[in-house]
Backbone as CSV, one residue per row, in Angstrom:
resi,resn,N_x,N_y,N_z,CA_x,CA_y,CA_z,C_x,C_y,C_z
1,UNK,177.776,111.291,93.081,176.344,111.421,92.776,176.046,112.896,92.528
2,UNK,175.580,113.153,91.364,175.228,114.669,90.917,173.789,115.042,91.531
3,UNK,173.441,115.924,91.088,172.698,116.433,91.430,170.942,116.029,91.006
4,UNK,171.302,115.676,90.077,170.416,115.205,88.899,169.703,113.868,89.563
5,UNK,171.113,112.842,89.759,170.981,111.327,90.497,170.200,112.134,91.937
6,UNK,170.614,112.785,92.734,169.529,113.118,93.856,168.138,113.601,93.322
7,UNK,167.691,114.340,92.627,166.590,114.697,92.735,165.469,113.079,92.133
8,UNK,165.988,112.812,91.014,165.745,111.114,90.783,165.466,110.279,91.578
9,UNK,166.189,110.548,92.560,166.069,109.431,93.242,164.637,109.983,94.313
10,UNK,164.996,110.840,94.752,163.750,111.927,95.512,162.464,111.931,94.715
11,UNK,162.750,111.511,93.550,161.307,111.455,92.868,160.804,110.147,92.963
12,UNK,161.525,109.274,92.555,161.322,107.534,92.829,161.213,107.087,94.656
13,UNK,161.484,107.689,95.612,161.311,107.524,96.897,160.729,108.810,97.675
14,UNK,159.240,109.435,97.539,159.492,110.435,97.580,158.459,110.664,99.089
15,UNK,158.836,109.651,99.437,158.937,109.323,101.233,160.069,109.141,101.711
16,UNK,161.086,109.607,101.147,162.441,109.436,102.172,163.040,110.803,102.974
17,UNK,162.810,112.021,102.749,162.310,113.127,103.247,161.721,113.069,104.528
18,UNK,160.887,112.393,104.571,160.048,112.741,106.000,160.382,111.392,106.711
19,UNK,160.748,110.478,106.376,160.944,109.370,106.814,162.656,109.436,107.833
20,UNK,163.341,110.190,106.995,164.271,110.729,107.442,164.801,112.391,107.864
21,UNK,163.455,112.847,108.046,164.143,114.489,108.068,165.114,114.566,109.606
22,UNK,164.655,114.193,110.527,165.182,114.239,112.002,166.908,113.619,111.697
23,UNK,167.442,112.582,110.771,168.462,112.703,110.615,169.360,113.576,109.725
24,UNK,168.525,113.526,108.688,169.083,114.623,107.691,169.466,116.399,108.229
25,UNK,168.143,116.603,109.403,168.418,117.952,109.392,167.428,118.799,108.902
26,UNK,166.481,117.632,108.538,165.612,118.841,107.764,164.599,119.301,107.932
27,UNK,164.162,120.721,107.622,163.193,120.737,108.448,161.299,120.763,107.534
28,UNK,160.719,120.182,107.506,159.776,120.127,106.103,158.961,121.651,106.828
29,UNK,158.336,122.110,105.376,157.698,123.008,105.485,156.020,123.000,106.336
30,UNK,156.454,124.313,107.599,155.026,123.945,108.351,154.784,122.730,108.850
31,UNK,155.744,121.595,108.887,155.468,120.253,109.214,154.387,119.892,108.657
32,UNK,153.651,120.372,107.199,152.765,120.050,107.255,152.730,118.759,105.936
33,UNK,153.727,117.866,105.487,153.751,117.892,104.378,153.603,116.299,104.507
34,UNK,153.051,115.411,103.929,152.579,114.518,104.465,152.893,113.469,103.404
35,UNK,153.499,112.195,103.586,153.957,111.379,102.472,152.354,110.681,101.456
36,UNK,152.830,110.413,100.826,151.455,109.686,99.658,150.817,108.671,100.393
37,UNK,151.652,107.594,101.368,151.305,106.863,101.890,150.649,107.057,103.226
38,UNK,151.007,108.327,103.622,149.752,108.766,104.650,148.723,109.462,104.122
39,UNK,148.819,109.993,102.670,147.715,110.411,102.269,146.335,109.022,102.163
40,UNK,146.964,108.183,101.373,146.567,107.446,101.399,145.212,106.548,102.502
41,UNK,146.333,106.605,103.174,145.339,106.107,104.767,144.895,107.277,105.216
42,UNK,145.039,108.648,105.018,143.797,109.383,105.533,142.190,109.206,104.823
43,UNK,142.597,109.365,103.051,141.722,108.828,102.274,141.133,107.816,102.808
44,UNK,141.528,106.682,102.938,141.110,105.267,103.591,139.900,105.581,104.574
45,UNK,140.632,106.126,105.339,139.955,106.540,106.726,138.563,107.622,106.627
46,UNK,137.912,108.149,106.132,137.575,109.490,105.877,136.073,108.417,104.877
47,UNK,136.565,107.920,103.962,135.806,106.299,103.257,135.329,105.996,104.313
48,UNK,135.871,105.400,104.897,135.416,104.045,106.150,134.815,104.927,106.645
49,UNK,134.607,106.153,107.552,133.644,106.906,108.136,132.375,106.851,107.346
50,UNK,132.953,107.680,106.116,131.763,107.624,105.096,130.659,106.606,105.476
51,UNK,131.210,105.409,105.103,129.916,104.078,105.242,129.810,104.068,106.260
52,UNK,130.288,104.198,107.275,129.939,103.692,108.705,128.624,104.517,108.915
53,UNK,128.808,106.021,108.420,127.599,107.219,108.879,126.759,106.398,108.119
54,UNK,126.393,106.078,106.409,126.054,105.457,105.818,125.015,104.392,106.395
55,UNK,125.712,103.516,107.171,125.377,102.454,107.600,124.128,102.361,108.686
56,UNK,124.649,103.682,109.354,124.081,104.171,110.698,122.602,104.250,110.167
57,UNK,123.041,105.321,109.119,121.263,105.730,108.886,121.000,104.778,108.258
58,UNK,121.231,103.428,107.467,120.678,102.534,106.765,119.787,101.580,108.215
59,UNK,120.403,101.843,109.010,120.081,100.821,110.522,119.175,101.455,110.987
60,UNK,119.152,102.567,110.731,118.013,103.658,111.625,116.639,103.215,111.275
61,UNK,116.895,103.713,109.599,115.739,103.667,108.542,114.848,102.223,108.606
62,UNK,115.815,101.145,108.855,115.540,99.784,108.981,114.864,99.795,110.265
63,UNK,115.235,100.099,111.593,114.187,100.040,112.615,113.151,100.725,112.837
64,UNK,113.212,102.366,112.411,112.026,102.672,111.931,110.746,102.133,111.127
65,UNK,111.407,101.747,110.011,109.503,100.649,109.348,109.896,99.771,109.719
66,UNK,110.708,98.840,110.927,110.230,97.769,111.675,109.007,98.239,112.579
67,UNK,109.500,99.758,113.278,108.356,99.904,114.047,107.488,100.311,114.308
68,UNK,107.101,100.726,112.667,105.864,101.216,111.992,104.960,99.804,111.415
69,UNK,105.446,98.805,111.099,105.247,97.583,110.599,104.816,97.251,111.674
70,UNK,105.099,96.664,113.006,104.630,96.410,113.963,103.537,96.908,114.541
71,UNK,103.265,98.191,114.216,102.171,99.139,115.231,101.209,98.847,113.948
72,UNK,101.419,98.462,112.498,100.259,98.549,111.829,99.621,97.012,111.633
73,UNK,100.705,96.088,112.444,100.391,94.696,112.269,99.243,94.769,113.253
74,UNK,99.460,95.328,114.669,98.991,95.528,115.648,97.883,95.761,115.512
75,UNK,97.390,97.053,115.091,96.505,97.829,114.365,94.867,96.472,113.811
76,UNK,95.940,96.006,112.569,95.277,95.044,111.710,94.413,93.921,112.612
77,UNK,95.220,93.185,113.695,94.641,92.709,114.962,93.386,93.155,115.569
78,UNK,93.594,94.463,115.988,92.301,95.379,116.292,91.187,95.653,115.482
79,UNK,91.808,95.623,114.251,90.257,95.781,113.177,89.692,94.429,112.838
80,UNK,89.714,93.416,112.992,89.956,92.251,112.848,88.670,91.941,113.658
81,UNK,89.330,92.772,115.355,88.058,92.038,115.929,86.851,92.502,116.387
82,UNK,86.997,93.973,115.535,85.987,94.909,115.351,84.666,94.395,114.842
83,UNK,83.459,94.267,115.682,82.311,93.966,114.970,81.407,94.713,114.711
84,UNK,81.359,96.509,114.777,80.571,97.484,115.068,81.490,98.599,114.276
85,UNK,80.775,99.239,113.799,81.809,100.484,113.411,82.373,101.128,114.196
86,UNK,81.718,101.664,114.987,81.896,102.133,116.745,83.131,101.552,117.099
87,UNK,83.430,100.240,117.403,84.681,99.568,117.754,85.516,99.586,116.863
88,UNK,85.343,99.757,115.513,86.318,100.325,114.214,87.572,101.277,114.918
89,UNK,86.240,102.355,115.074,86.429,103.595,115.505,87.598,103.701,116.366
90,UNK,87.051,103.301,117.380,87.576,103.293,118.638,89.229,102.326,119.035
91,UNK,89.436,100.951,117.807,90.599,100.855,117.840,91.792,102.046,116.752
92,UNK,90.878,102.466,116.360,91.860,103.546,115.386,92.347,104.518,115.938
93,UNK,91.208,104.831,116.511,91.943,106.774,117.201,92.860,106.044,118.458
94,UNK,92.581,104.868,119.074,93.664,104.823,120.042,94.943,104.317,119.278
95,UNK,95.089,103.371,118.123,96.176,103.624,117.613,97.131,104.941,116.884
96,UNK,96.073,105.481,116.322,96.950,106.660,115.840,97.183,107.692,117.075
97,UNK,96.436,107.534,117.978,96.787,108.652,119.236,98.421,107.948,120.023
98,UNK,98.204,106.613,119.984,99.158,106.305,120.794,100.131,105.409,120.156
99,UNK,99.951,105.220,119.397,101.190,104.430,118.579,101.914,105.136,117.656
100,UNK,100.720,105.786,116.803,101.560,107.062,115.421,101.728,108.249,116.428
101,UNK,101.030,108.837,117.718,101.846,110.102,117.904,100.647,111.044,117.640
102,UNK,99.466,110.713,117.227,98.658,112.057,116.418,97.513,112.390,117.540
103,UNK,97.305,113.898,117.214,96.398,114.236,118.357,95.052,115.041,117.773
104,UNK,95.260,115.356,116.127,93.863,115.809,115.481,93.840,115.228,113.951
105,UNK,92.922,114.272,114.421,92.141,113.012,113.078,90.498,113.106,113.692
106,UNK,90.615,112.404,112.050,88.767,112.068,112.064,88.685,110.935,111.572
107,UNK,87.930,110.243,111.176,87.452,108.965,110.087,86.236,109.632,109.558
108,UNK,85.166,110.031,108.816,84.355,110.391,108.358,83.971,109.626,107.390
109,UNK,82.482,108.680,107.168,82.119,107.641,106.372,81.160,108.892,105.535
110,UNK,81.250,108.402,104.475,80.549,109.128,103.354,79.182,107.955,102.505
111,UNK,79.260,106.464,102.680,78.437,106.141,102.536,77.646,105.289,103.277
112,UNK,76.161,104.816,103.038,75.262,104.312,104.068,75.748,102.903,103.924
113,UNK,75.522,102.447,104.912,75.715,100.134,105.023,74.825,99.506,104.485
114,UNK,75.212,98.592,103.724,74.467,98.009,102.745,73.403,96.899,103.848
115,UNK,73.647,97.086,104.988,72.844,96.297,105.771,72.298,96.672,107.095
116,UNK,72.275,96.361,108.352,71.708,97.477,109.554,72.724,97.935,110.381
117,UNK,73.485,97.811,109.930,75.125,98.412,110.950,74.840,99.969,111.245
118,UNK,75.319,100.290,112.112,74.846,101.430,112.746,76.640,101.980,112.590
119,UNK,75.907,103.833,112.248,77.248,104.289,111.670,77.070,105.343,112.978
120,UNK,77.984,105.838,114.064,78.155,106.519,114.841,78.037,108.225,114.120
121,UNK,77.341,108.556,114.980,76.638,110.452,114.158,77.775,110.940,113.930
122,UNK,78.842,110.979,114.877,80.009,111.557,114.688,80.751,111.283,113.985
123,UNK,80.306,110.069,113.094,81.485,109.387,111.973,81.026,109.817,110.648
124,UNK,79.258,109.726,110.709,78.578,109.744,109.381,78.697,111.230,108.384
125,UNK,78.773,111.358,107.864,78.620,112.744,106.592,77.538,112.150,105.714
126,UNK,76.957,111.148,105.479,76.269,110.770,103.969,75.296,111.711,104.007
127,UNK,74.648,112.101,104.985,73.354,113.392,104.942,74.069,114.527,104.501
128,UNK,75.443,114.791,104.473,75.823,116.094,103.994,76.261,115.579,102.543
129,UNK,75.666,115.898,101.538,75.471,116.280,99.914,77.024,116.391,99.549
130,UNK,77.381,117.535,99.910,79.114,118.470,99.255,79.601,118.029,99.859
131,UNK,79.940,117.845,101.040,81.170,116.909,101.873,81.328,115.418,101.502
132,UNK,79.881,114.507,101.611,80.136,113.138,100.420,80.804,113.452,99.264
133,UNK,80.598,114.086,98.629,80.904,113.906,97.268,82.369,114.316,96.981
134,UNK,82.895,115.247,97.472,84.475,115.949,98.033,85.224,114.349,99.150
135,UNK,84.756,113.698,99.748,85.172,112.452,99.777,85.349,111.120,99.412
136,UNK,83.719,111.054,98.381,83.592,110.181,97.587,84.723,110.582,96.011
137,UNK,84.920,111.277,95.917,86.085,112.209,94.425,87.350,111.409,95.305
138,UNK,87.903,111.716,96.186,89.607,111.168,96.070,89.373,110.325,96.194
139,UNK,90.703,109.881,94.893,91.229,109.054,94.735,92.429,108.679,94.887
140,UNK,93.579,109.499,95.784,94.661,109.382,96.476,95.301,109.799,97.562
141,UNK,95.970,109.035,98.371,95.580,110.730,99.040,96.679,111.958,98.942
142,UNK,96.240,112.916,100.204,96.854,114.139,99.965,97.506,114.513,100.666
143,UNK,98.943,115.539,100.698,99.051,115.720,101.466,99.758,116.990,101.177
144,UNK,100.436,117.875,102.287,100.642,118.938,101.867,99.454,120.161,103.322
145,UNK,99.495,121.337,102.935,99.137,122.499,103.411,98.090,123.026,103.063
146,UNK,97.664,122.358,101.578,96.322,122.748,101.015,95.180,121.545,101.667
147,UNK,93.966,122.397,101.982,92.880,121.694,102.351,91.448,122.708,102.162
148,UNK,90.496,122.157,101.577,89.423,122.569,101.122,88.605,123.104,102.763
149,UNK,88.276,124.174,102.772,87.477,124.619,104.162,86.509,123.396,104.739
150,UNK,85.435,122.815,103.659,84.650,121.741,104.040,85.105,120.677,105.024
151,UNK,87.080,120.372,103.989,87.204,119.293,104.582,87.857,119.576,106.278
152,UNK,88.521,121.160,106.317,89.072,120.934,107.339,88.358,121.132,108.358
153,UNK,86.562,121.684,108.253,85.985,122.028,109.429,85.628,120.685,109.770
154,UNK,85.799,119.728,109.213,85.795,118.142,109.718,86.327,117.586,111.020
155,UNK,87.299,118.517,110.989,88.776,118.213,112.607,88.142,118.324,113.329
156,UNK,88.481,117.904,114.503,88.343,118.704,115.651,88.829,119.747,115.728
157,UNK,88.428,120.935,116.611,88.970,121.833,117.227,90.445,121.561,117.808
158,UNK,91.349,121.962,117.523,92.712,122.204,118.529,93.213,123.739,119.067
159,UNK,92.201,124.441,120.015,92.932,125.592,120.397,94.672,126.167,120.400
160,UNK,94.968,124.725,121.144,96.267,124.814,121.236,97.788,124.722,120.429
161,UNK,97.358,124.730,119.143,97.532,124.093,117.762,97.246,124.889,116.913
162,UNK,98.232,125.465,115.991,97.595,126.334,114.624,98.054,125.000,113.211
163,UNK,97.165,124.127,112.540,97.302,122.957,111.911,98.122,123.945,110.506
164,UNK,99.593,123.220,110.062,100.300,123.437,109.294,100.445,122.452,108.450
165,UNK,99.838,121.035,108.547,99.787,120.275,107.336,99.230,119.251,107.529
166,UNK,98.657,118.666,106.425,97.054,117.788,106.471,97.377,116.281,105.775
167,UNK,96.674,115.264,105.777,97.145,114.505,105.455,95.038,113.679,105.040
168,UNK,94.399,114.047,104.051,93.532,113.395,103.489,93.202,112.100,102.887
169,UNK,93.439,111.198,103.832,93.367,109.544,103.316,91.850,108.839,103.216
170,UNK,91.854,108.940,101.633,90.262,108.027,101.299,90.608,106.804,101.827
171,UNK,89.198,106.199,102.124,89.265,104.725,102.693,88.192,104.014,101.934
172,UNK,88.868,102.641,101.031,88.103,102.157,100.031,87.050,101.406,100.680
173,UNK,85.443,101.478,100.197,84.528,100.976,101.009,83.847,100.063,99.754
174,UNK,83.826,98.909,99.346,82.941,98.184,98.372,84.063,98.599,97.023
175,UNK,83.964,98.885,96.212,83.878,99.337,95.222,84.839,100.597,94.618
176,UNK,84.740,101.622,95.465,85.581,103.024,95.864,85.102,103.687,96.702
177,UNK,86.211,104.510,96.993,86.072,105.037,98.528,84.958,105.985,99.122
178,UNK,84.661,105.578,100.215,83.378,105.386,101.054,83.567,106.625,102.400
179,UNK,85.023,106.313,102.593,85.096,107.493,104.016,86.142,107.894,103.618
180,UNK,86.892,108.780,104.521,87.865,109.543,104.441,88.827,109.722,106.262
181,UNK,89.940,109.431,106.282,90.655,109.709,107.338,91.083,110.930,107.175
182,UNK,90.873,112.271,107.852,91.796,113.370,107.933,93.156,113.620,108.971
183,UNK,93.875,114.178,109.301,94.918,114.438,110.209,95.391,115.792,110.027
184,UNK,95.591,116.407,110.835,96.636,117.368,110.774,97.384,117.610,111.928
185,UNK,98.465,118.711,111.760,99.593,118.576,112.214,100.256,119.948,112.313
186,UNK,101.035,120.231,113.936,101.306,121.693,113.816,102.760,121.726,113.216
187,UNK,103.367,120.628,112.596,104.810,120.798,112.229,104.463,120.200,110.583
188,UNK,104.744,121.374,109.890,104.991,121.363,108.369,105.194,120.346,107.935
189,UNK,106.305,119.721,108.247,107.217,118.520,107.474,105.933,117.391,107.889
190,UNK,105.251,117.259,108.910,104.519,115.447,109.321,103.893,115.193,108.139
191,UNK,103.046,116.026,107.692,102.411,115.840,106.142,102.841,116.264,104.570
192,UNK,104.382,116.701,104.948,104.521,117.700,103.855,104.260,117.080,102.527
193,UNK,103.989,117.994,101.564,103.408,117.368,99.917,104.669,116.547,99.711
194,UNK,104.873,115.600,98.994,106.102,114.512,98.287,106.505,113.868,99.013
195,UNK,105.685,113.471,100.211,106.526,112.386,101.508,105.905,110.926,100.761
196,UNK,106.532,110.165,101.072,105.881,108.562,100.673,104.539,108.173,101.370
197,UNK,103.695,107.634,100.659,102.261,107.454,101.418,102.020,105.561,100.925
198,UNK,102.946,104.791,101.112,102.825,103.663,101.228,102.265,103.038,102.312
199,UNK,102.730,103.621,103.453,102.464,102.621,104.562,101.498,103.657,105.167
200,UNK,100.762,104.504,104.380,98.979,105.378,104.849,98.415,104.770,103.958
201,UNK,98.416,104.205,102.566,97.979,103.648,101.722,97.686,101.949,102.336
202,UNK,98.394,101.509,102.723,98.442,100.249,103.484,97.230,100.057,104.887
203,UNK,97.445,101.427,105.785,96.222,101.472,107.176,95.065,101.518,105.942
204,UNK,94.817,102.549,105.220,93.577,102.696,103.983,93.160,101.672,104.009
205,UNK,93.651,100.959,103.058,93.223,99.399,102.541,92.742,98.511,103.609
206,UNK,93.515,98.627,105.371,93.056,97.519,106.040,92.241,98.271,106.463
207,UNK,92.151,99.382,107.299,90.472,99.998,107.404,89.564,99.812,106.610
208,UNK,89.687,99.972,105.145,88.492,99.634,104.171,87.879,98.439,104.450
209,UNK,89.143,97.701,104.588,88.569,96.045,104.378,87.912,95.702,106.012
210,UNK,88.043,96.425,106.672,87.283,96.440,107.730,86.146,96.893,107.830
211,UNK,85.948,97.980,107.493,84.442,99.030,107.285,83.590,97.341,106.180
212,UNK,83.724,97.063,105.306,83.167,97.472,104.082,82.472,95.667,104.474
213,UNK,83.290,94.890,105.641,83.003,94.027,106.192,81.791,94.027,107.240
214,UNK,81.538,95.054,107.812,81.431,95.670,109.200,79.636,96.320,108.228
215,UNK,80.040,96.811,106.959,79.127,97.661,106.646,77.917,96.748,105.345
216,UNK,78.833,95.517,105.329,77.993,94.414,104.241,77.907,94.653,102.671
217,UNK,79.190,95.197,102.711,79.899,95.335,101.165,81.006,94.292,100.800
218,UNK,80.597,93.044,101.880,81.091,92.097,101.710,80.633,90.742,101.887
């Protein structure tokens, strides 16, 4: 067998090297040299992690708007058996205080009830001219770091809190929107501009359809 026939053959088996170095004598370089077929299954392996991490956060993401879905089913329950705006009120801020996590919101109604429902002083704006009309205008909401002075002297006070991002949700009352939910937030990212506003678009709609019930725009 020449020389030629060995390297040939070393090319056509070119796992027999390591498969056999301990008899041969040989010693591979750095030990570091690894046949195709363990390349192989490292590849393999390294994949399969891949999806598994993959998977993880697909499971995460999935129980998360399970349990955002739940707290807004919840929610929907509470407005439901709201017969006063006042009690509107009052199931909202305890959901968003204790279910979403939030500690500076408003609801602010911008128009009067088409019938004798009584709108709580602290809810109403329609006597303020520029603040109606800056709530009665959106038409989506907002979100992000920018906020008009009007709207943010709306908040409450948070001493303890320097507010880094806002979250302006009109609430459709009859026709178009009637009040406005504000929020803010001392961590950038809770409102940041380009987050998805499906499931704030969703509380919107069932608050509206609550108010607008409540207020005889229905």
């Amino acid at each position: 067998m020449n020389k030629e026939n060995v390297l040939a053959f070393l090319r056509e088996h070119p796992d027999f090297l390591a498969e056999h170095a301990d008899e041969l004598g040989v010693r591979l370089r750095d030990e570091k040299v690894r046949s195709f077929a363990q390349a192989q299954v490292a590849a393999s392996q390294l994949k399969i992690e891949k999806m598994a991490s993959q998977l993880r956060t697909m499971l995460a993401d999935s129980e998360a708007n399970r349990t955002t879905m739940l707290r807004q089913l919840a929610l929907d329950v509470q407005l439901l058996g709201a017969n006063t705006a006042g009690q509107l009120i009052h199931a909202l801020y305890r959901s968003l205080q204790e279910d979403f996590g939030l500690q500076q919101f408003v609801l602010k109604i911008a128009v009067k009830p088409k019938n004798k429902a009584r709108i709580p002083d602290e809810a109403a704006v329609s006597g303020n001219t520029k603040v109606s009309a800056e709530i009665v205008g959106l038409k989506k909401p907002l979100l992000g770091n920018k906020i008009s002075k009007e709207m943010q002297a709306l908040l409450p006070d948070d001493c303890n809190t320097v507010a880094e991002s806002f979250l302006q949700l009109p609430i459709p009352i009859g026709g178009g929107t009637g009040a406005v939910l504000l929020a803010a937030d001392a961590d950038v990212n809770r409102f940041a501009e380009g987050l998805a506003t499906e499931s704030v678009e969703y509380m919107a709609a069932a608050v509206g359809a609550a108010l607008s019930r409540i207020m005889g725009y229905r």
